[in-house]
Structure formats: structure tokens, C-alpha cells
N, C-alpha and C positions, 0 to 999 in steps of 0.2 A: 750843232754847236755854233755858237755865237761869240765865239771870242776874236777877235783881230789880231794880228800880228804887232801892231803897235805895242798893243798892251802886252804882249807876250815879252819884248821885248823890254815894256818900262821894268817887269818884275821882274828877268832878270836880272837888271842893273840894280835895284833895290835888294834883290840875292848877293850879287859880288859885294855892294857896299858893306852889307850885313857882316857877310864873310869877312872883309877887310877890317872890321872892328875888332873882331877876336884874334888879329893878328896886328891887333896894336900894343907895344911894351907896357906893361904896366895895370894891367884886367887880371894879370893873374894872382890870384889866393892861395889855395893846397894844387900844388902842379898836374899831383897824379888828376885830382878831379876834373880841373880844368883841362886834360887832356881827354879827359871822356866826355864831356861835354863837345869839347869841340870836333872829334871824332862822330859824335851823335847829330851834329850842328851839320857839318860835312856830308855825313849819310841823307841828310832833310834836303840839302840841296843839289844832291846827284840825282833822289827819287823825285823833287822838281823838275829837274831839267828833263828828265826822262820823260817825263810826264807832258812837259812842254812840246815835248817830240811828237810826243802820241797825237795830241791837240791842234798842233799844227794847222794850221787852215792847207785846204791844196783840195783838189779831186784826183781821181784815180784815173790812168788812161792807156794802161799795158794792157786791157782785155778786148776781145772782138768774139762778143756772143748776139744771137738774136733771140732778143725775150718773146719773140713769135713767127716758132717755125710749126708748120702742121705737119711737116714731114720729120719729126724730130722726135721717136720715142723709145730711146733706148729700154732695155731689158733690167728691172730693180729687183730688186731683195732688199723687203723690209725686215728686218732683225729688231724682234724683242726680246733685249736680255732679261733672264727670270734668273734669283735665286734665293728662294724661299719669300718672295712675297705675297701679301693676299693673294688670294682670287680673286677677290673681288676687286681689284686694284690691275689685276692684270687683264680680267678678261674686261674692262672695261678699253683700256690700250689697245688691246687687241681689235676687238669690237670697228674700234674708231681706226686702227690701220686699215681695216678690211673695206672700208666706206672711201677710204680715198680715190679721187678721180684719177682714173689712170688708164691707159688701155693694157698697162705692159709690167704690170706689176705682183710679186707674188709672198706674204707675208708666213715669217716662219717666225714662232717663238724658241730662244735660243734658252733651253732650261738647264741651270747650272746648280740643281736642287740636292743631285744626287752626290756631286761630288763636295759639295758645299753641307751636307749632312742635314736638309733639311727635311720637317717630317712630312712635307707637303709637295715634292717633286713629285711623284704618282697623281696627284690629284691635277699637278700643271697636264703632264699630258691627257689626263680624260679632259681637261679643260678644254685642251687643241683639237680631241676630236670632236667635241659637241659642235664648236665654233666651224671646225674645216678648215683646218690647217694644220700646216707643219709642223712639229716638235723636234727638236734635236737635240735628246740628251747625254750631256756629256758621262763618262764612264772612267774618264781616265781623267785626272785634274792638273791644276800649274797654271800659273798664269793669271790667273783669276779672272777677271774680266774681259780682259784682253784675251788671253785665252780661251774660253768660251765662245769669242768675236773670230779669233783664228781657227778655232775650231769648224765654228759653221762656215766657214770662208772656202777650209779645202773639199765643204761636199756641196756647194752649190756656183751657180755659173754665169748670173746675170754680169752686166755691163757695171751697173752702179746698185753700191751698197747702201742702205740708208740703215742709222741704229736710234732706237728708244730704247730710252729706260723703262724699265716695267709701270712708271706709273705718269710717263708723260705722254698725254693723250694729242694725239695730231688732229689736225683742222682736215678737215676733206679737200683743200687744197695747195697742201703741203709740196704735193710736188710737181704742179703745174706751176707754183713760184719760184720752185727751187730746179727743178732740170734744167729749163733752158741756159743757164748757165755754163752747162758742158758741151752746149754746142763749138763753145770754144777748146779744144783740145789741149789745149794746156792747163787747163782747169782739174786741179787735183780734187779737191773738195769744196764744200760748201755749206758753212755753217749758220745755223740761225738761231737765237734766244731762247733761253730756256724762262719760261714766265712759271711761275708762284699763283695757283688758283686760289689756292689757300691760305695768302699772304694777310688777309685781315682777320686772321682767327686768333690770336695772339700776339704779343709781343716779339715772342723769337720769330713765327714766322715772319711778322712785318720787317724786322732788321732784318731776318735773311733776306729780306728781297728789297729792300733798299739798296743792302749792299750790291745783291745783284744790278740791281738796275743802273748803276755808276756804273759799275763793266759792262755790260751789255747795251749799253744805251751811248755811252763815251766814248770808255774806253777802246771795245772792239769795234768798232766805228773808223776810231784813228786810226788803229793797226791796217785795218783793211787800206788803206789808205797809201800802204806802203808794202803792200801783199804780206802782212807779218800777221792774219788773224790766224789763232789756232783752234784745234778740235776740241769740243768742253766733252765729246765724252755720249752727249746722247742731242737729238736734235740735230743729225749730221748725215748728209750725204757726199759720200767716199766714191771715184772711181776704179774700179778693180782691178786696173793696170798700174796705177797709183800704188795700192799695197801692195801689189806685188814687188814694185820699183823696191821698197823699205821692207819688203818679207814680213807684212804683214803689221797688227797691231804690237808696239814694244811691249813684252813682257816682264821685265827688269825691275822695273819700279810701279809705284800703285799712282805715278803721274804720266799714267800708260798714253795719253793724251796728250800731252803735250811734248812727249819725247818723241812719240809717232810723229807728229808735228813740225819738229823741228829735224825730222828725217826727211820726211815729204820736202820740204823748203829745199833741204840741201841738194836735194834730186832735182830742182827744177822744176818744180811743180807749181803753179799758183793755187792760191787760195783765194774766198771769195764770203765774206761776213753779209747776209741780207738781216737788215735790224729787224725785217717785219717778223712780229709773233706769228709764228705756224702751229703752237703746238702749246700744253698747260700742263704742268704736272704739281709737284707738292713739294712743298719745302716741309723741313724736318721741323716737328712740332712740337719740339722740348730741349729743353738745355742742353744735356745730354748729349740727343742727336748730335744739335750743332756744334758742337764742340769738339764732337769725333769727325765731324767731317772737315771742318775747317785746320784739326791736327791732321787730315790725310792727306790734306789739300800742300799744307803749310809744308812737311816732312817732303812729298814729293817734290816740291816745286826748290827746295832748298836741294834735293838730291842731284837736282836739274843745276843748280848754280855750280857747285863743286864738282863734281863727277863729271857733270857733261857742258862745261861752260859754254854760253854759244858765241862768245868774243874768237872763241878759237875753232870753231866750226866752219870749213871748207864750204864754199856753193851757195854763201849766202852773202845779198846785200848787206853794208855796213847800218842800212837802218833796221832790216830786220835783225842782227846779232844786239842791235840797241832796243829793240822792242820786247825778243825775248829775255835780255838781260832786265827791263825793267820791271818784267812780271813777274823772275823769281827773286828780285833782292826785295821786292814789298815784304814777303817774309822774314827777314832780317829786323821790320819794323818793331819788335816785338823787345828786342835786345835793345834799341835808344830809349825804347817807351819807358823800361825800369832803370835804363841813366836816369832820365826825367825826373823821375819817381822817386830816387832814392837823394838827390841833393838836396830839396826842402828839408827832410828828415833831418840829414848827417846832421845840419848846420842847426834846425831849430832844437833838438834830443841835446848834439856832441857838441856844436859849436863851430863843424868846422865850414870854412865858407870856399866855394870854387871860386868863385869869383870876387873881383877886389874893386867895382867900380859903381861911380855912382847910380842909380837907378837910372836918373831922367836920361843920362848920357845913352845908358843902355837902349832907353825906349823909341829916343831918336833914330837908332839903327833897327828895331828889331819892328818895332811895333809897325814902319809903312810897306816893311816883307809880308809882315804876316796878313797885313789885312791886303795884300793886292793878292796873295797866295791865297786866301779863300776867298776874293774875287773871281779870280780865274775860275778856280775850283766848281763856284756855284754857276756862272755864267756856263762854261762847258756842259757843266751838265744837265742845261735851262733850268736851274733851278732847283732841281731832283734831289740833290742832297741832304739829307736829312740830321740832327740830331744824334739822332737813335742810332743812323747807320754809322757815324763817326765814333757813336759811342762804344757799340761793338766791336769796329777796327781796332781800339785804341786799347779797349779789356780782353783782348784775344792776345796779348804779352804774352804773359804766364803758357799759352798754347803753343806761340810760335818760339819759346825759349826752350820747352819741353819736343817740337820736330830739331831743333837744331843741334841738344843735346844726344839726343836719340843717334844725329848722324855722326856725331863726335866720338859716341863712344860704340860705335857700331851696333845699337839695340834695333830688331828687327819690330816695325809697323805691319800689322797683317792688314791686307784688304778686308773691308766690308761693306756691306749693302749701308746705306741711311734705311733705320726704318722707316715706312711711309704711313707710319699711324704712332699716333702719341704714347710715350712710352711714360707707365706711373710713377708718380714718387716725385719727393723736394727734393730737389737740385741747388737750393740753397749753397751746398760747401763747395760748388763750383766758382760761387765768389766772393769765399773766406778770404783769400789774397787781397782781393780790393778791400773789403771791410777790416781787416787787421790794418790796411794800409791807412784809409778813415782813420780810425783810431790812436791811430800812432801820429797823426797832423794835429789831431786836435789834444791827446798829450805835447804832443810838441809845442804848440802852440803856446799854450800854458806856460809849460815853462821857459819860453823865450820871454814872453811876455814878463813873466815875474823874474827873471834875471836881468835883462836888459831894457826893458822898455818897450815902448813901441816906435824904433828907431828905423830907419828907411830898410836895414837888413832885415829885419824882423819882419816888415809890416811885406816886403817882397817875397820872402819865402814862404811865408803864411799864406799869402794871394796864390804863389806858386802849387801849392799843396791843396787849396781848395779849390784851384781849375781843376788839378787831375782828379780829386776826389769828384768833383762835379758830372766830369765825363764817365765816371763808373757808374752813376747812380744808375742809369735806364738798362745797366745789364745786371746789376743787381737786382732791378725789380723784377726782370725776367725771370732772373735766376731762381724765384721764392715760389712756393705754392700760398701765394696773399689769400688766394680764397678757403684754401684749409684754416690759415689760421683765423681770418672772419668768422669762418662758419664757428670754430671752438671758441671764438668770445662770443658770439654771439649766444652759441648755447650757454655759456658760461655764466652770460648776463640771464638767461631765461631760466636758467635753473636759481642763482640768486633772487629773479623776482619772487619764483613758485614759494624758496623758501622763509621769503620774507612774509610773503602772503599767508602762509602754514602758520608761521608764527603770528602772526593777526588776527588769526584766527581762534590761536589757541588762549590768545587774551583774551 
């Protein structure tokens, strides 16, 4: 990260001025609106500042390990959890755990096939025997993956636990980068990136690992910085004194990871984020997928704010209770994004206006926040930030309104695997929302225009309505199967030649 502290500090002050505008007499238009906007306005710069936190310039200097001791090889258990995915996908994980450098190490796959109803649990363990190794299937279920993790925890007895996901393949020197770490005894775990091999295969893969790459490349960077990185789940070595301190993986919610996590901290445990890739596995390569995962991600991490707030969690630094609070109110982003969304409308369709003030006056305050705000943004993350990735944060509303509701009226989210291979069919009506939204700008539009003119109100809430239209586009086009419908103009047009040709002939 390359950001200063100066600048952190200029966009602040360009944050409070902002702020300070909308709590000048006389901006207001329809009250209620104007109270959700500023409400919305509010939420943007609490998850700035937060953000600011993460970013922070500083080094870390509470640990005392040596990244080279030769006398230093505690006793592992590598854990691949399986539950109904390929073979082919698994035994390639496997394969790659078994190649790791290590003198002290011993690799079981933890298959969750049987109690998870799939038709291919039997086939995981001949997998394990061909390979030569462990299988531990579960028989008795709950918990789900966390479960599964707890399971094989009470039959085996190494020092440090390490877990992959069935289809994130480790580097052969996975844990010659990653153990010495515990040579420090306070060292709870140790987490490292999850990379996207398959990130240039598509469009959704590429956003999904854009995204990634902002958290994993930024944001768990700064956390660590302040011992607040948490466990993603797979890519992770666990000390086994450590779960036992917290009884093990949280089984409660399907953000079993980050609640283990925030148990861990509260025990006194350190954490420890190494940014270098150790390991490759697969982002989900359909709409679909991502959508279900990002609503598991989104439902957990809100169940995390409410239920288990960490403002009010015992045994933790005030940065860390700042760090985990700023990673599940991102979720909430979902509820400002359709404020946003819906005041172009009201005003261009109904008429009615939140706000009551001139444009230029507005752009004075708003416009030198916004652009230092994604100054910041891009600088921290040298640049990484993409488009596409913004564009997906920002059309994942509709997903994160649907976890929030879900907690509201107590509907239960079941666990499940992402598939790791492309699942068929157009996905298109996953962003009906945004395209009705389209549509309804550009009637709007229309009829502002032919009512009123193209007067400073008009001509801003039309701008306003063709940003966010703009940011949906690149998840719309995800969202389509473009090439099915090429293929059927295409044929379309090659059956109109033939029959043109037929009839040319028949003259």
C-alpha cells in the first residue's frame, strides 16, 4: 500500500465538510427522502473511515518468530474437506497436499459425502485408498462444515491443523512458509490467499477475483496490521491448542469462520495474514454459483453484526472490534445502494425531489470527497481495482437486501458447497432488477424531460440514474448467456441465406 497518512487525513476533512453540507438549513426537499439519503450519506462515511483504519500506514511488531529454525517441526494434519465434489477436482488437491515439503506431516480427506446425501461419497474414499490416505467419513451430521472440521479434530492429534477446500490445490511449499510462524507461541493461526486459477475464464470468474484480490491483497494486509486478520475458511493453518481454547470450529452460523475467529482474538490468540499465494483453486463459474455464495457470505457476516456484535465483545483490542465491525457492516451496503437507486426515479416518474439545492453548490462539497475517496481506494490497492469489481459490489444489492431480510424475519440459509465446475443455463433473470431499473431511467427520463425541460433538476437526476444504470451494465453481461443467443442469430441469419438462396433458385 502506498497511501500516506497526509492524504488520509486531507479525505477526511473533505468527508466532514461533505457531511457538514447536508446539515446545512435549507437542502431539504421531501423530509422523509432527505432523511434516507443522509442516513445512506452517513453509512458511506463510517465504512470510509473504517476503511481508513484498515489502511492506515504502520508495521506490525507484537510477534517474535524465526522464519528459520531447523529444529522447528511440529506435527500437521492437512484436512481436505470433501462434500460431493468431483474426483477429479479432489484427487487433484489431494495429489498436491501429498507433495508438500515437510518432514511432519500427514494428509487426510475429511468426506462430508455421506451425510450431505451425495451419490459420490463411496467413490471419495476408494479415491483415498488408491492415493494412500486417510478418509474420515462422517455418519452422523450438523454443523456442516465446521462440523465436518470438528469432527476430524476429535480423531486425530497433530500440533497444527491446516484445511483446503476440495479444490484449492497447495504449492509444495505451503508450509515451509507458513509454520515458522508458530514458532512464536502466541500465534493462533495463520492465514494466506485464496487465488482464482480460473479467474480468466469468464466474466464472473474475473469479478470474483477482482473482488478477491481488493481483500486479500489490501484489505487483509491492514487487518493483520493490527492482529484483526481472520480465517476465510480454507488456506489456513490452525494451532490445535487454539481450537480447543474456543471448542473448536463455530457451528451456529454458515460464517463458521469468522465467528471462530473472532473467538480466537477474544482468547488471546494472535493471528498472522502472509499475502504470498501458497495455494490455487477455482472461483465459481456462473452466475448462479456466485450469487449463492456471496448471499452466504453476505447472511453470515450480517448474522455476525447483530447477534454477535464485536463492539461488545470482551478480550479484544478497540482496533480489532473496529476491524471486525467493518467487515460485516460492508453487507448492509446493499440497503444505501437501492436509496441510491430509487431517488432519480421517485423525482424523474412522481416528481418528488429529496433535495432542494442548487447543483454546482452540491458538487462543490461532494465531488473533491468523491474523487480523493477513489484516490485512496485505487492507490491502496496499487491500482488493482477494477471496473467490473466495483460493478459487482454495487449489483450485489438485491443479494445483500435478500441476507438481511432473511435475518429479519428469521428464514433459515442452508450451508452449501460452490460448485467447482460450471453449472448450465441463462442466468439472465438474475439481473431483471437492474434491467427493469434501466428502463424505468429511461422512461423517466422522458417524461421529465417532456414535463419540465431540461432544467438543472432534470438534467442531475438523469446523470444520477445513468451512473447507476452504468455500473450494472458489466453484471448484466455476466449475467446473459451472449453466446447462445449469437449462436441462434447466427443460425437465424444462415437459415434466412439458404432460404433466400432456395428461392433463387426456384426463379
Amino acid at each position: 500500500m502506498r497511501i500516506t497518512r497526509r492524504f488520509l487525513i486531507i479525505n477526511m476533512i473533505l468527508a466532514i465538510l461533505y457531511i457538514v453540507w447536508w446539515l446545512i438549513p435549507g437542502h431539504v426537499g421531501n423530509l422523509w427522502l432527505y432523511n434516507f439519503l443522509l442516513i445512506g450519506e452517513v453509512y458511506h462515511l463510517l465504512v470510509a473511515s473504517l476503511f481508513w483504519h484498515t489502511i492506515w500506514p504502520g508495521e506490525r511488531k507484537d510477534l517474535n518468530f524465526f522464519l528459520k529454525r531447523d529444529d522447528f517441526y511440529p506435527s500437521v494434519d492437512i484436512f481436505i474437506t470433501v462434500a460431493g465434489e468431483p474426483e477429479d477436482v479432489v484427487k487433484k488437491t489431494v495429489l498436491a497436499a501429498k507433495s508438500i515439503k515437510y518432514p511432519n506431516s500427514k494428509v487426510y480427506i475429511l468426506n462430508d459425502g455421506f451425510v450431505s446425501n451425495k451419490s459420490n461419497w463411496r467413490d471419495i474414499e476408494l479415491l483415498a485408498t488408491d492415493i494412500g490416505v486417510e478418509c474420515i467419513t462422517r455418519t452422523v451430521g450438523g454443523g456442516a462444515k465446521a462440523g465436518n472440521i470438528n469432527n476430524a479434530l476429535s480423531q486425530t492429534f497433530s500440533d497444527i491443523v491446516v484445511i483446503f477446500d476440495a479444490d484449492m490445490v497447495p504449492y509444495q511449499n505451503f508450509l515451509e512458509n507458513v509454520i515458522p510462524y508458530f514458532s512464536d507461541p502466541s500465534v493462533g493461526f495463520v492465514q494466506t490467499p485464496q487465488y482464482y486459477a480460473n479467474f480468466s475464464k469468464n466474466d464472473i470468474t474475473a469479478g470474483a477475483w477482482e473482488q478477491q484480490e481488493l481483500f486479500f491483497q489490501t484489505i487483509m494486509v491492514g487487518k493483520d496490521k493490527t492482529n484483526s486478520a481472520f480465517l476465510c475458511g480454507t488456506n489456513v493453518a490452525i494451532r490445535r491448542i487454539c481450537l480447543n481454547d474456543v471448542r473448536g470450529l463455530n457451528e451456529e452460523n454458515i460464517a463458521e469462520d469468522f465467528l471462530t475467529s473472532l473467538a480466537i482474538h477474544q482468547h488471546g490468540w494472535k493471528s498472522v495474514y502472509l499475502s504470498k499465494v501458497l495455494s490455487e483453486g477455482l472461483s465459481p463459474e456462473d452466475p448462479l454459483s456466485y450469487v449463492k455464495q456471496q448471499l452466504r457470505w453476505a447472511r453470515g457476516s450480517l448474522e455476525v453484526l447483530f447477534g454477535y456484535n464485536p463492539l461488545f465483545k470482551r478480550g479484544m483490542s478497540w482496533s480489532q472490534k473496529i476491524e471486525y465491525l467493518g467487515s460485516a457492516l460492508y453487507y448492509l451496503n446493499g440497503v444505501v445502494v437501492f436509496i441510491d437507486m430509487i431517488m432519480p426515479i421517485l423525482f424523474l416518474i412522481f416528481g418528488i425531489l429529496a433535495i432542494s439545492s442548487l447543483t454546482t453548490f452540491f458538487a462543490v462539497f461532494f465531488l473533491p470527497f468523491m474523487f480523493a475517496s477513489l484516490y485512496t481506494l485505487n492507490k491502496a490497492s496499487e491500482g488493482k481495482v477494477t471496473f467490473r469489481a466495483i460493478s459487482f459490489s454495487q449489483s450485489l444489492w438485491f443479494i445483500q437486501i435478500m441476507a438481511l431480510l432473511s435475518i429479519t424475519f428469521g428464514m433459515k440459509i442452508e450451508f452449501f458447497v460452490t460448485p467447482k465446475k460450471k453449472q448450465a443455463g441463462n442466468f439472465l433473470y438474475l439481473a431483471y432488477p437492474h434491467m427493469i431499473y434501466i428502463i424505468l431511467i429511461v422512461i423517466g427520463s422522458v417524461l421529465a424531460l417532456f414535463r419540465w425541460g431540461f432544467t438543472p433538476s432534470v438534467a442531475t437526476n438523469i446523470s444520477w440514474g445513468v451512473f447507476n444504470a452504468i455500473l450494472f451494465i458489466p453484471f448484466i453481461k455476466a449475467c446473459g448467456n451472449w453466446d447462445l443467443f449469437y449462436d441462434l442469430r447466427h443460425k437465424s441469419l444462415v437459415s434466412n441465406v439458404k432460404s433466400t438462396e432456395t428461392v433463387v433458385e426456384e426463379v
